[in-house]
C-alpha positions in Angstrom: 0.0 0.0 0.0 2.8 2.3 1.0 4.3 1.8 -2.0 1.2 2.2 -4.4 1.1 5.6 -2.5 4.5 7.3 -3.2 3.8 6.0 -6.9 1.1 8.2 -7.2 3.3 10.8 -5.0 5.6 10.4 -7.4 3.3 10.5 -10.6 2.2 13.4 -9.6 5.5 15.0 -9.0 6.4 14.3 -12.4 3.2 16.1 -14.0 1.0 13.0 -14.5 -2.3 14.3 -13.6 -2.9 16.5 -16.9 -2.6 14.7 -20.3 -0.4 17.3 -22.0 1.9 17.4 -18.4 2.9 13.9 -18.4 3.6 14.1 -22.8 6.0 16.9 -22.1 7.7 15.5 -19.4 8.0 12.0 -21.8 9.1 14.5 -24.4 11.8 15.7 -22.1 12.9 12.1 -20.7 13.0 10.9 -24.5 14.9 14.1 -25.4 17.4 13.5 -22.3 17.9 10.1 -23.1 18.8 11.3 -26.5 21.2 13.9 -25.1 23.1 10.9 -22.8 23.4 8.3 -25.7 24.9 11.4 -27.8 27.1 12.3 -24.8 27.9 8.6 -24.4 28.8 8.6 -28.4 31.2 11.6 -28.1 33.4 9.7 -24.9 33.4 12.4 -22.7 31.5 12.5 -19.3 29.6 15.4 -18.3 31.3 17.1 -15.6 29.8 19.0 -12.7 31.5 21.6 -10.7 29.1 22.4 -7.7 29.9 23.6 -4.4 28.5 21.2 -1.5 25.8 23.5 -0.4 23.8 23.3 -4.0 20.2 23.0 -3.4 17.8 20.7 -5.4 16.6 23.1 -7.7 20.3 24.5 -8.4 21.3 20.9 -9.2 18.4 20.7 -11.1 19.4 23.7 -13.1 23.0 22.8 -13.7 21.7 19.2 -15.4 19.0 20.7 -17.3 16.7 18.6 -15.3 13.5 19.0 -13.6 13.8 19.7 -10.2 10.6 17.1 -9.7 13.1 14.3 -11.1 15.5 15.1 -8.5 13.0 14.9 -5.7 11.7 11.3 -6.9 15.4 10.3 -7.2 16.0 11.0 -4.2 12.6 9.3 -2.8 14.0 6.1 -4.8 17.2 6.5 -2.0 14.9 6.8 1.0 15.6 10.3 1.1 13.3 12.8 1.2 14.3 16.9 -0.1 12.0 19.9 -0.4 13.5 22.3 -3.9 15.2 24.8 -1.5 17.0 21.9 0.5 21.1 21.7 0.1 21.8 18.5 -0.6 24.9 16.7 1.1 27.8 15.9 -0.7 26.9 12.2 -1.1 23.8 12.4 -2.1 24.7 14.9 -4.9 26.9 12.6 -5.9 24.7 9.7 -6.2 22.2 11.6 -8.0 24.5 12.9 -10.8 25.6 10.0 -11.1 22.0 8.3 -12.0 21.8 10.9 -15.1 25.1 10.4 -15.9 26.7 13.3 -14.7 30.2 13.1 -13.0 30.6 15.6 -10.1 33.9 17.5 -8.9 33.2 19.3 -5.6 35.2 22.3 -5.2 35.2 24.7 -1.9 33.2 28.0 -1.4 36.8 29.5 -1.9 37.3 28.5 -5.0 33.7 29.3 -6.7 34.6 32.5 -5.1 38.3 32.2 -6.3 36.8 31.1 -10.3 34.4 33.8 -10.1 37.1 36.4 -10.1 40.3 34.9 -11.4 43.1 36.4 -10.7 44.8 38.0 -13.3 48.4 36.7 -13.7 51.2 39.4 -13.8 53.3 39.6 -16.3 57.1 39.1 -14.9 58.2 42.7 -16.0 56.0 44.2 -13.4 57.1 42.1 -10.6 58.9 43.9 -8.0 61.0 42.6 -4.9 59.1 43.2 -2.3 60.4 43.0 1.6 59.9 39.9 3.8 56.8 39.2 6.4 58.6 38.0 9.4 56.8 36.4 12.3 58.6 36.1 15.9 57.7 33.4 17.8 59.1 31.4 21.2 58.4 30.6 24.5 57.4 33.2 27.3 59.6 35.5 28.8 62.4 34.0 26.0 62.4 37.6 24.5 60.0 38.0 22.1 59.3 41.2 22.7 62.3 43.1 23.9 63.9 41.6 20.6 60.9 43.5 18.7 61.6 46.0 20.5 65.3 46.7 20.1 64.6 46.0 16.6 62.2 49.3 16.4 63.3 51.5 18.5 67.0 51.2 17.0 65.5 51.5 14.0 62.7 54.2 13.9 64.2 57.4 12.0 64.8 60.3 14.2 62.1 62.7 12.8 59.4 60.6 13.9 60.8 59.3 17.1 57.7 61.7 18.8 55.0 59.3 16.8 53.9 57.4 19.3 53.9 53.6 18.3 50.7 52.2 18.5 49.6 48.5 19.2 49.1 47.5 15.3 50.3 43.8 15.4 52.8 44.9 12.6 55.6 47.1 12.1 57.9 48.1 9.2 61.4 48.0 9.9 64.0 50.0 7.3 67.6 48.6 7.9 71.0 50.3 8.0 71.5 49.6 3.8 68.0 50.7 3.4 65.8 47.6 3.1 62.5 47.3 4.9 61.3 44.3 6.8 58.0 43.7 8.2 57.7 42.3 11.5 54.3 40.6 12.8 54.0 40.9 16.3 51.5 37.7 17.4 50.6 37.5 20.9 52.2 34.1 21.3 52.1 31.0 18.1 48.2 30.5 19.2 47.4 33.6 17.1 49.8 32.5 14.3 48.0 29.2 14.2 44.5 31.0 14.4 45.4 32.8 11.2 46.8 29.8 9.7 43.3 27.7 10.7 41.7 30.4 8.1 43.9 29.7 5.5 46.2 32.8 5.3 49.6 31.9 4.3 51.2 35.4 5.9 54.2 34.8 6.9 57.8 34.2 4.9 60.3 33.8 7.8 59.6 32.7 11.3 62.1 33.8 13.6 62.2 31.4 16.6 63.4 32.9 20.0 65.4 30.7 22.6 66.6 31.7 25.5 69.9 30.2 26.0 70.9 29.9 29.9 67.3 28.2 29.5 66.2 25.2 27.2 63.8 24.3 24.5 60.8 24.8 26.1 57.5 22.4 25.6 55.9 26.0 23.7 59.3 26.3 21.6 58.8 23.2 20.2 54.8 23.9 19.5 55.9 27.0 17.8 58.4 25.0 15.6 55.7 22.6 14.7 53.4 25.1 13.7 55.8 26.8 11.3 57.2 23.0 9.9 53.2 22.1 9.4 53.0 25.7 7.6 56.4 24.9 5.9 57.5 28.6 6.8 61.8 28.7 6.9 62.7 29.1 10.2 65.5 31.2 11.8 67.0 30.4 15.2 67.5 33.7 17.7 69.4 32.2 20.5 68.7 35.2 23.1 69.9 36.0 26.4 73.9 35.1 26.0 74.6 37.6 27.6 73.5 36.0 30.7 75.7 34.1 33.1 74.8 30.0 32.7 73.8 31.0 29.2 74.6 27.6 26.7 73.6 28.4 23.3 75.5 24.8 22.0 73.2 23.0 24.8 70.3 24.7 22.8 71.8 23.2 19.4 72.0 19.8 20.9 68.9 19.7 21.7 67.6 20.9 17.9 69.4 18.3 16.7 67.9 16.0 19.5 64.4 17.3 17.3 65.9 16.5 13.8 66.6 20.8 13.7 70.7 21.2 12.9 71.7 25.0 12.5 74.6 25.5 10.2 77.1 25.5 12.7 76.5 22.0 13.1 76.1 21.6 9.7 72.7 21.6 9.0 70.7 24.0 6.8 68.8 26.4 9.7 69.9 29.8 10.2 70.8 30.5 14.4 72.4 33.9 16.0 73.4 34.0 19.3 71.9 37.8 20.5 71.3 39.8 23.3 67.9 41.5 23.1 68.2 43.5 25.8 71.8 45.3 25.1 70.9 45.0 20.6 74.3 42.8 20.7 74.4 40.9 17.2 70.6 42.1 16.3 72.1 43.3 13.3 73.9 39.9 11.8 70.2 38.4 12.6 68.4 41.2 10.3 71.4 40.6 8.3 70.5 36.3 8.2 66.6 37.2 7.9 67.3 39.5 4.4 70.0 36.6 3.3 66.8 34.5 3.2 64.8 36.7 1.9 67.3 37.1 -0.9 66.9 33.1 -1.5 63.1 33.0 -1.0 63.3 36.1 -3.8 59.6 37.6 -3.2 57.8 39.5 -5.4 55.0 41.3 -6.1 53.5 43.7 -8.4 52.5 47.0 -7.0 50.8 48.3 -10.0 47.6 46.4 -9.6 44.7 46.7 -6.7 46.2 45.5 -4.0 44.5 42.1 -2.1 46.3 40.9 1.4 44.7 40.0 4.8 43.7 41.6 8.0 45.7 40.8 11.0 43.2 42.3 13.7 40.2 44.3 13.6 37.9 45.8 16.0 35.4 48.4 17.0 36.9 51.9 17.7 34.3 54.2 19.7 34.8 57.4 18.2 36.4 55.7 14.4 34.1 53.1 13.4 35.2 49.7 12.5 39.3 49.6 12.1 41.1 47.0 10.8 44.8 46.6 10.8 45.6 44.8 7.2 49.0 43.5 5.6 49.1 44.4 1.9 50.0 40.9 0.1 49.7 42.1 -3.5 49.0 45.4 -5.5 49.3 48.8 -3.6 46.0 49.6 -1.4 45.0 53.2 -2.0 43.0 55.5 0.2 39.2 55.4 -1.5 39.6 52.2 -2.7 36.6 49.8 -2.5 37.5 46.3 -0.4 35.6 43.1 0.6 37.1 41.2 3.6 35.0 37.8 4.1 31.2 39.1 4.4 31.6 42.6 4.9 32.9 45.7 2.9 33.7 49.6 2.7 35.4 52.4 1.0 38.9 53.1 2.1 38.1 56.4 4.3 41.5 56.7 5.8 44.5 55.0 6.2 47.2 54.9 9.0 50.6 53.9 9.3 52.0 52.0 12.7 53.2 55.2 13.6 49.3 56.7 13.6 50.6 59.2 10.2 47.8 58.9 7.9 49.0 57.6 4.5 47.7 57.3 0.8 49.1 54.4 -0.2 50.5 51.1 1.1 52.9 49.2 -1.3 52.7 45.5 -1.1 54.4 44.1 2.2 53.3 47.0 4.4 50.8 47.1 7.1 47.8 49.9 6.8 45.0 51.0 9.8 42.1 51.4 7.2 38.6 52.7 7.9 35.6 52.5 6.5 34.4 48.4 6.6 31.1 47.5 7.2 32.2 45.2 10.5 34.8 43.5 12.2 36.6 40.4 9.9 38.1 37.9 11.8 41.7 38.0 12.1 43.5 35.7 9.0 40.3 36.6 6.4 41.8 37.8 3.1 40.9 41.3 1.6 40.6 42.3 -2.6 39.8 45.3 -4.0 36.9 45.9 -6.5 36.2 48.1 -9.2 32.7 49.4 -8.2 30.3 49.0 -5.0 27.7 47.4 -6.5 30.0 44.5 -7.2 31.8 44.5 -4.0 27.9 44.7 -2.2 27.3 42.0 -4.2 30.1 39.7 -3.2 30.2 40.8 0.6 26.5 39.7 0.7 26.6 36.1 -1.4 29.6 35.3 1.0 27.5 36.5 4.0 24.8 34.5 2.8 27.0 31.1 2.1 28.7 31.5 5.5 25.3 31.5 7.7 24.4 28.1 5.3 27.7 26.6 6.5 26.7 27.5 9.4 28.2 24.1 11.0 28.5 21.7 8.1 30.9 23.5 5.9 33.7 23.5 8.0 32.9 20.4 9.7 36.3 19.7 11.5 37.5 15.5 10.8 35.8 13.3 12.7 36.2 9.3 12.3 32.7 9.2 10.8 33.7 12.7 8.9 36.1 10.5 6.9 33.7 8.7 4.6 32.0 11.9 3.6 35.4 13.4 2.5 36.4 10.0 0.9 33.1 10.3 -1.1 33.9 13.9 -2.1 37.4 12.8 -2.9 39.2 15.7 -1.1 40.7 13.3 1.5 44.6 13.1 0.9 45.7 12.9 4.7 44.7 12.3 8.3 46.1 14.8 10.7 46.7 13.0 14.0 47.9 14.5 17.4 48.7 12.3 20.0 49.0 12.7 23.6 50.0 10.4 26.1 50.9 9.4 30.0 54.2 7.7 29.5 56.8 8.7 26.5 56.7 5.2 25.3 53.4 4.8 24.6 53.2 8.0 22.4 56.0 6.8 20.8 54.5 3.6 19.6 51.1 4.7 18.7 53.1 7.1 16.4 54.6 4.7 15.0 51.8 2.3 14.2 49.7 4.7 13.3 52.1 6.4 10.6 52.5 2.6 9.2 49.0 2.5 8.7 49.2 5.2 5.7 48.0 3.3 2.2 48.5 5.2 -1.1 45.4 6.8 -0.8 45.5 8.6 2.6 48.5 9.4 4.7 48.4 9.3 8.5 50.5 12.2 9.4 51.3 13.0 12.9 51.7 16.9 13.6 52.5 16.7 17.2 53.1 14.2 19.8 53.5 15.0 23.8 53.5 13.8 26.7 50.9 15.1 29.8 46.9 15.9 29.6 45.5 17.3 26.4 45.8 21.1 26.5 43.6 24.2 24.8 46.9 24.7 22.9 46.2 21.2 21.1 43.0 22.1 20.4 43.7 25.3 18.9 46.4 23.2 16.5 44.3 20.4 15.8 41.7 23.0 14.7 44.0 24.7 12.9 45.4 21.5 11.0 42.1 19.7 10.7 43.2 17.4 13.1 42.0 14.4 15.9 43.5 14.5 18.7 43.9 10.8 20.5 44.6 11.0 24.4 46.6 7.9 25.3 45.3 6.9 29.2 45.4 11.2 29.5 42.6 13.4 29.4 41.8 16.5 28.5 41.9 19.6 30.6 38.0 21.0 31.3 38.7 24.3 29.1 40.6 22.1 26.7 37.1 19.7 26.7 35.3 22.9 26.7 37.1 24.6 23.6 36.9 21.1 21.5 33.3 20.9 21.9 32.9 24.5 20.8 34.9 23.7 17.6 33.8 20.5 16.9 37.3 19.1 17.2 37.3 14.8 17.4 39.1 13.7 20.9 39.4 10.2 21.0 40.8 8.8 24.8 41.9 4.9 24.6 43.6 3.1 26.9 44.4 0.1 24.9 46.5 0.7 22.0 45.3 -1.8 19.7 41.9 -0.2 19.7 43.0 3.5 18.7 44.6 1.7 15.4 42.0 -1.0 15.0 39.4 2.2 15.0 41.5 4.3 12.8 42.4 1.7 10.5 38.7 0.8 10.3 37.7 4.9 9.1 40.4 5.5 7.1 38.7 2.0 5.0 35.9 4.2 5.3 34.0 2.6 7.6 31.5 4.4 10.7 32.1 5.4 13.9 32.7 2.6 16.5 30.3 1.0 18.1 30.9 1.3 22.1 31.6 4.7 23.5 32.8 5.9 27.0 30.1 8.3 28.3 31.5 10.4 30.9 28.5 11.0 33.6 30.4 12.7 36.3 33.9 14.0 37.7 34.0 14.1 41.5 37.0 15.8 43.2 38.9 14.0 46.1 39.5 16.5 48.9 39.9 14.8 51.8 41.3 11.4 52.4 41.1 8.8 55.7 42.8 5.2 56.1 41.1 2.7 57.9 43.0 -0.9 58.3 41.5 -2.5 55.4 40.2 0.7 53.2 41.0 4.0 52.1 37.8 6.4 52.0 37.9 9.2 49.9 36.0 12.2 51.1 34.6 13.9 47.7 32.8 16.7 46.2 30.9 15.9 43.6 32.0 18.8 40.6 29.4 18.2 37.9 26.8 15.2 36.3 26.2 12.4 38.7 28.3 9.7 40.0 26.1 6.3 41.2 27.2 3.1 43.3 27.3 0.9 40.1 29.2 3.5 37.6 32.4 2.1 36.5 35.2 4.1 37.2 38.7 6.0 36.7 41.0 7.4 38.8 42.6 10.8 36.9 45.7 12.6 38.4 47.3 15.7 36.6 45.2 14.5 33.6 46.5 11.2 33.5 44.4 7.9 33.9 45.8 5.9 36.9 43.3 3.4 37.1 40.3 2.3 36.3 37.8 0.0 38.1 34.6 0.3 40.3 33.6 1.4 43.5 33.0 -0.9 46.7 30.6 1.6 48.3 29.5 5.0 47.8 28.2 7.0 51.2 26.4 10.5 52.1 27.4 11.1 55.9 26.9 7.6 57.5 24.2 6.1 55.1 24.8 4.2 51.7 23.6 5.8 48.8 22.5 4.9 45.4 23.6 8.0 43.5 24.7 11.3 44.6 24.1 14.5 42.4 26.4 17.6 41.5 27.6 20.1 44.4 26.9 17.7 47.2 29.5 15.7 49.3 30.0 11.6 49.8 32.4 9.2 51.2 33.7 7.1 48.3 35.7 3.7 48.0 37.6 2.2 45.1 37.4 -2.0 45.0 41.1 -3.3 45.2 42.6 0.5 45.0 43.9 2.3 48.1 46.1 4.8 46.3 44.0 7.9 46.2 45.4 11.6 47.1 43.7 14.8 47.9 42.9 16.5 44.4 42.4 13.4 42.3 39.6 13.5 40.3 37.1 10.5 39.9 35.3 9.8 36.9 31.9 8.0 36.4 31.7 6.2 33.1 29.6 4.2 31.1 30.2 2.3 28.2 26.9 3.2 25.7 26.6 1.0 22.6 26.1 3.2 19.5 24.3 2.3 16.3 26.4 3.1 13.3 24.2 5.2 11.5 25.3 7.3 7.4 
């Protein structure tokens, strides 16, 4: 019966109630047919390029089909679609495919990107331009007093009464004339931020180490993030002027992370400096334009300029102000620019010495006002010809970006990887890995790197030992990541921030498992089937010893914890056991369950190890269905 009714749903659909209806649409499915054995005579398959976020009656446009087709196509896969629905990447393919249309999915960049191509210089008008240099290193290793030095030795007299204002990037002219431009990023969080959006600022990162100290757990982060944005790295060994200071104990332990400088005959750039007195800052500007002259960087200033913002926000008495880096082309005062959804006319324009400028060549920073709102920090900027057409193109993107809404930049997941294996854009699986004991890390690297086939390669960003941190959310995020947590877990911001972005944290305790499940995706299968659900953490604050048990007096910090829950033992973020509770008590009474914010008396079966600040967590496994 159910069938007999979406027959007629369907009939009707297709125009069968009227006699002249259901002849055209035969007319059109004879003439189509027609159309594919032609297309099928010449050889060539029809191609599609469609973004992900087409909706029925787009697709229905781009195959010169009916839209009602589509729709009972789709009822044939069991799914059901309104005209105005976007269909998901799958599907579209699948329904291409059954009228013989091949589809290539490219990104909302690049419609964007084919809708206004860039027009290619011609080599004559390609200037040198000067280098985009980001610092980065470890707190209180001298980021800052190296900037500094660098500006203050360096700003011309005549302006040394402009006050210097916080602009995130300064231009720099050396002793023989040549300008640099330095990016000042609170920190390599920032610098990953902008590189999670795509913008590919820097040239040169210039890592600070102090040397009476060592390379520090965020130096190495910061070396990671410019190796995964394959930026060249220079080596500013600071502080030798310092009693204790070792700047070789700082090589050896480079080269202990596969880094040689060229002293020991490996291919990075390092200066030993003092930041504080400007001893040997001038051999390191020196080092930064000798790479500059290898990298040789061009640009043509004769075109509109295009580049992206470094920070932007809401000045009371100015409007919105953005601070931008000119990439390409010279950005002129009146010019018309789109950044991401919104756009303006240039009304003014500001140096990092708050003189108002006309012009800013490529590789210069600019203050501009005028924008219709705030762009996030790392979105790109072009100018257009006319305001109509940058209108036009602020509002289409505005429009895309509240569809995206979540889906578009739906971070990896496990079950994420089948989708991007059906839309073919899945080349490599970032991995970070945390774990509680070197070793451990060390393996699952290892077996998880072998696991790379032809098609997709396992590649693992960063690996650490200790609880996962916000800091490896913010990379994984950046890199597209998952982050698996070997017997660690993550911090309660770090859990926070993940589920905010969407970022995958796997935890496993067995080692097998996290390759058996990662294998398993990467062959496209679903997500696996039993999950840990985490019901409650209670906090250990007070502990007493009788002869034969330890009780744990506890505080129950949020969900609930009950007297059959399983359990795990977490100190400093690292799983120390895991096992269930003998009994569970409020004041002298045994209770089933006790709720967030109250107090109990806990204690572990077999376990008498627990300390004041442990944290206990209630778990349950949950069986999940695999579901598309």
């Amino acid at each position: 019966e159910i069938q007999d009714k979406l027959k007629q749903t369907q009939a009707k659909l297709a125009g069968g109630t009227g006699r002249g209806k259901s002849l055209k649409a035969k007319y059109r499915k004879a003439k189509r047919e027609e159309m594919a054995e032609q297309s099928g005579l010449d050889g060539q398959g029809n191609k599609l390029q469609v973004t992900e976020f087409v909706t029925v009656s787009e697709l229905a446009g781009l195959m010169e089909v009916s839209f009602a087709d589509i729709i009972s196509k789709c009822m044939n896969l069991g799914i059901m679609v309104s005209i105005n629905q976007r269909l998901e990447a799958d599907v579209i393919e699948l329904v291409a495919s059954e009228f013989n249309y091949e589809v290539e999915f490219i990104g909302v960049e690049d419609s964007a990107d084919m809708e206004e191509e860039e027009a290619q210089d011609d080599p004559e008008s390609m200037k040198p331009r000067s280098p985009i240099v980001t610092i980065m290193g470890h707190v209180d290793h001298g980021k800052t007093s190296l900037l500094d030095y660098i500006r203050n030795a360096n700003v011309i007299a005549g302006e040394a009464g402009g006050i210097t204002q916080h602009i995130g990037a300064y231009e720099v002219n050396t002793k023989d004339g040549r300008a640099i431009t330095f990016l000042d990023t609170p920190g390599h969080e920032a610098f990953t931020a902008m590189r999670a959006r795509g913008a590919k600022i820097t040239d040169i990162a210039v890592i600070v180490i102090a040397a009476d100290d060592a390379v520090m757990p965020q130096t190495r982060e910061a070396i990671s993030h410019a190796q995964a944005a394959s930026v060249p790295m220079i080596f500013a060994l600071n502080k030798v002027d310092k009693e204790g200071a070792n700047p070789e104990k700082i090589k050896e332990q480079l080269a202990g992370m596969n880094i040689l400088v060229e002293s020991w005959g490996g291919k990075f750039q390092s200066q030993e400096i003092s930041a504080k007195k400007g001893l040997n800052v001038d051999l390191l500007l020196e080092k930064i334009l000798l790479e500059t002259d290898l990298l040789d960087l061009k640009a043509n200033p004769s075109r509109p300029a295009n580049g992206t913002v470094i920070e932007a926000s809401l000045d009371k008495g100015r409007g919105y102000v953005a601070t931008v880096l000119v990439q390409n082309g010279t950005l002129k005062a009146g010019d018309m620019i789109v950044s991401g959804q919104f756009f303006g006319k240039v009304k003014a324009m500001y140096n990092e010495r708050n003189q108002r400028i006309d012009a800013a060549p490529p590789s210069s920073p600019a203050l501009i006002l005028g924008l219709s709102g705030a762009p996030q920090a790392g979105e790109t900027f072009k100018v257009y010809a006319n305001e109509t057409e940058a209108r036009e193109v602020a509002y289409r993107r505005g429009q895309i970006l509240r569809e995206q809404g979540i889906r578009s930049k739906k971070h990896i997941t496990l079950d994420e990887i089948g989708r991007r294996l059906a839309l073919g854009n899945f080349k490599e699986l970032n991995v970070i890995i945390k774990g509680d004991v070197d070793g451990s890390v060390e393996a699952l690297s290892d077996s998880l790197q072998k696991l790379s086939t032809e098609e997709i390669v396992v590649k693992v960003i960063h690996k650490a030992v200790g609880a996962i941190t916000e800091s490896d959310v913010t990379l994984a995020n950046a890199s597209d990541a998952i982050i698996i947590g070997f017997n660690v877990r993550p911090s309660m911001q770090a859990a926070r921030l993940a589920e905010a972005e969407a970022i995958e944290i796997k935890l496993y305790s067995i080692i097998y498992n996290a390759i058996e499940e990662i294998k398993s995706a990467m062959e496209g299968m679903l997500e696996p089937s039993v999950v840990d659900k985490v019901l409650g953490n209670v906090e250990i604050r007070e502990t007493y010893r009788f002869d034969k048990a330890t009780v744990a007096g506890c505080y129950v910090l949020d969900g609930k914890i009950a007297r059959n829950n399983r359990i795990r033992l977490v100190r400093d973020g690292i799983v120390i056991f895991t096992g269930e509770l003998a009994s569970l008590k409020r004041f002298r009474d045994d209770v089933k369950e006790v709720s967030s914010n109250m107090e109990c008396g806990l204690v572990i079966r077999n376990y008498n190890d627990v300390k004041v600040g442990d944290i206990v967590e209630a778990f349950e496994e949950v069986e999940v269905k695999r579901t598309l």
